[in-house]
Steps between C-alpha positions, in 0.01 A plus 500: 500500500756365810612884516204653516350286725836569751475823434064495625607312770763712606268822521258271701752373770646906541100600476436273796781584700419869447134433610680313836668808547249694461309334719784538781517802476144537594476348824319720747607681742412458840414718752355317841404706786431376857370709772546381849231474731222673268201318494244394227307744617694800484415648143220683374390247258451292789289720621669637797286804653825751530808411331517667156762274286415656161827346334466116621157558439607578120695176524234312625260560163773460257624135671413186473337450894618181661168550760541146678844560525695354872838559622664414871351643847866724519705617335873322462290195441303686180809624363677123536251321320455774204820481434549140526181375330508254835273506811707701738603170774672349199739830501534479886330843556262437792517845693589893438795488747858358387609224500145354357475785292765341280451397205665132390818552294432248320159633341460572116394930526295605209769809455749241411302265236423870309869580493515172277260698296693777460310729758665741697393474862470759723344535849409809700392514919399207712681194486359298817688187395875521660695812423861355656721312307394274231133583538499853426300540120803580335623149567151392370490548140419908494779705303412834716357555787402802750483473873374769790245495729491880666173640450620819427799571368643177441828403400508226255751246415543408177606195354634477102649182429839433575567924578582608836129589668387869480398700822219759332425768746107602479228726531166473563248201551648132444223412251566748256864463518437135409256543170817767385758242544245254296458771224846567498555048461250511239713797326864306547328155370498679143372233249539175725178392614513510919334381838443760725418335853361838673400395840414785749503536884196733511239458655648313733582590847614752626254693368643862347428671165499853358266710622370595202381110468424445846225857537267394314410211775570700826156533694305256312709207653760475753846633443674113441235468266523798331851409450441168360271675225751760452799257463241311217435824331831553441542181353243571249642870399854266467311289243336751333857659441631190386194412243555845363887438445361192294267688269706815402790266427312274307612237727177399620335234228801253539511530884319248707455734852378225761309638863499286783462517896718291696212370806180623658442888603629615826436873679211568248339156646213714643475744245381248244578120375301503206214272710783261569564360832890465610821656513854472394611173731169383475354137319172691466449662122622828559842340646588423073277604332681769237432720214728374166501737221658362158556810211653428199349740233622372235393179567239390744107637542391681812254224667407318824591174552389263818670213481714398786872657439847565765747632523662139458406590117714799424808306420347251254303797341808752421706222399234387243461868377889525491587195331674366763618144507425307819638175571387207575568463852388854537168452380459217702549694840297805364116469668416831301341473143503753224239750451553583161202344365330717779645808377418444122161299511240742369250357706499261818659183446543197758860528675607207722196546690557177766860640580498567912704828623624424840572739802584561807606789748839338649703730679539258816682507794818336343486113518139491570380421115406141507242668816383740273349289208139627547586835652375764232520260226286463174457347156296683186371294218265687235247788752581303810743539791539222719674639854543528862581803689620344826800581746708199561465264821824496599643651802799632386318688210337664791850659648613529181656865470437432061142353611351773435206342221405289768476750747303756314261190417500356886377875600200446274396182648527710811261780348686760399444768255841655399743322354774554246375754245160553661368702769121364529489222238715202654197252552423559095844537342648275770276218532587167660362203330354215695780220632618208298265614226527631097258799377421538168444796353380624101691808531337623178114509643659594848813705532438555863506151540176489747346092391623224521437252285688206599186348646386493132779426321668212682600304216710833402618575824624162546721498160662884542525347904750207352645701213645765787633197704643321205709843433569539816690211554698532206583848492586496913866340466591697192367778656729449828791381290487818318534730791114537610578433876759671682790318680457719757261209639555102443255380311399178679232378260698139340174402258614670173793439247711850472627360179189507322455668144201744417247321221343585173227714560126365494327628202 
């Protein structure tokens, strides 16, 4: 019986490494797309009262909806800790201008723990982390990668491994010249399952779109606005191409297409904020708040789900889905979690619901951080958002050419009315919160974040209140030691350790 039994096990060892294979061969692809400056509220299904966005729409019903979903109050810090799975200080990224828009060297990217997996990676637009030297993407895990910023027109720079980078002369809007070159990625990737990072300028400023996007708005709001809508719309056609591409090549049921927006809305503020109050480089709701739109056919159910999710979570979630391995000392520095059980559960399930999500506006004057603590800072556990909205005290915040946070929120105090994004609604979107004190909001029964309830809630207040100050002061010397402050000022505060190491996550 010995050979027949050799010969059975034989077919069983070669049957399981054929099922491995098989099952390698099936990783996803992954298509994540991240619009910069769009708010939540810019999409039909959100019920905007102009735009028309029948394509995310479409994307909206078939995905799994990550409702309660946060990411940073700008945008270099959103796309630091998405890619990182780590709260955005711990990567030194602390402002939109270089050099605290750069991201630590040393940080784990999620491009390069899928290349373990065999992914190819590929990104396509806005970088926002440190294009010079050894920060440009191409140094950070992604294979291929396509640069250009022209609205119209654009040249764009392309990057393909180790080959001498390609100049590609243009026509025509940048958007649309980006979702070809990611068609034309998804073509060259063949059978190898890839990650497409498409990250796109619009609708940020400055504000310019074909007209055929942008007419539809003239007259009914004012010609930025307009623009803003237009820039969105043409986003949405973009998608619609690229969901087509997906179905008649049959590509669609093993491709996970992710849609994300990087921070808070901007020049469509007062056009609509789906009820929200806040802006992009706000603490208030609408300063994170973002819409997060999971599709995977072939997988995963079209559903809501409410339960507190980040960006901070996108890492550990693709790398579950891909099969990536992540070490030890990785996962100990990660403060993200994995949605899959999210994604799959047929009906709500309980999902680290005591885990706290912690935020804050930064962008100081540089060497000013340790003075900005409370400035536009906040903490979410569960429905509830713990902040302040409050310039800083200090007097050289106040001549501060980079103050500006402060000084939009100072000119509030002072009454006015117009402020960054807004013409008329400063005093709501804008709001200063009393001195030395914590509001607490349930952004789920009030989105426009009108009562307080600390008064009724203290024991609540009191734990979030230590919780942020316990961070705080451990994240504040990594956080400078990783490039968060600036040389360009000495940083004279002596209280914290610069050598300190980032800690497990709370769970």
């Amino acid at each position: 019986m010995k050979p027949l039994r050799y010969f059975l096990l034989f077919f069983f060892v070669l049957g399981c490494s054929s099922a491995q294979s098989a099952q390698e061969e099936q990783r996803p692809n992954i298509i994540f797309i991240l619009t910069d400056d769009q708010g939540y509220g810019d999409l039909g299904r959100h019920g905007h009262p102009l735009l028309k966005t029948p394509h995310i729409d479409r994307l909206h019903d078939e995905s799994v909806r990550l409702d309660n979903f946060y990411v940073s109050p700008s945008c270099s810090p959103t796309r630091a800790a998405l890619l990182t799975g780590m709260h955005e200080f711990r990567s030194g990224v602390t402002h939109t201008r270089a050099p605290r828009e750069h991201l630590w060297k040393e940080a784990t990217l999620l491009p390069e723990l899928l290349k373990t997996a065999g992914y190819k990676t590929g990104m396509i637009g806005k970088w926002h982390l440190g294009w010079d030297g050894d920060y440009h993407p191409r140094q950070r895990g992604f294979d291929w990668t396509v640069q250009g910023a022209a609205h119209f027109d654009p040249t764009l720079v392309i990057f393909d491994g180790d080959k001498k980078p390609e100049r590609l002369l243009t026509k025509g809007f940048r958007e649309d010249r980006y979702f070809d070159q990611a068609i034309s990625f998804i073509k060259a990737a063949g059978d190898q399952p890839y990650f497409l990072y498409l990250a796109t300028y619009s609708p940020h400023a400055p504000l310019k779109a074909p007209e055929e996007y942008v007419s539809p708005y003239r007259g009914k709001v004012t010609d930025d606005e307009a623009a803003y809508l237009g820039m969105i719309a043409n986003i949405d056609a973009n998608v619609g191409r690229l969901l087509t591409f997906l179905d008649e090549n049959e590509l669609g049921q093993n491709t996970i297409v992710i849609f994300v927006n990087d921070n808070g809305v901007t020049a469509g503020l007062d056009v609509y904020n789906a009820g929200m109050r806040g802006s992009k480089c706000s603490i208030w709701e609408g300063g994170s708040r973002a819409m997060s739109f999971w599709r995977w056919p072939g997988r995963w159910k079209p559903k809501r789900v409410d339960a507190l999710t980040a960006h901070l979570d996108v890492l550990p979630t693709l790398c579950e889905i891909s099969g990536v391995k992540i070490s030890a000392d990785l996962e100990q520095q990660l403060e993200g979690f994995s949605m899959v059980p999210l994604l799959e559960a047929e009906g709500a399930i309980k999902w680290h619901e005591n885990r706290y999500l912690f935020q804050h506006v930064a962008r100081w004057p540089s060497g000013l951080a340790a003075q900005h603590k409370y400035a536009m800072a906040g903490v979410r556990q569960g429905d509830y958002l713990l902040m302040r909205s409050r310039p800083c005290d200090d007097p050289a915040c106040t001549a501060a050419v980079l103050g500006m946070q402060c000084q939009t929120l100072r000119g509030v105090e002072r009454g006015n009315t117009s402020a960054n994004y807004t013409r008329h609604n400063a005093q709501f979107h804008w709001a200063v919160t009393p001195p030395e004190q914590w509001v607490l909001i349930d952004t789920s029964a009030d989105p426009g974040c009108c009562t307080d309830l600390g008064s009724l809630k203290p024991e609540r207040v009191k734990a979030m209140a230590a919780a942020y100050d316990h961070w705080w002061d451990e994240v504040y010397p990594v956080m400078v030691a990783r490039g968060g402050e600036s040389p360009l000022r000495e940083i004279t505060d002596q209280g914290h350790d610069a050598s300190a190491q980032p800690r497990p996550r709370s769970r």
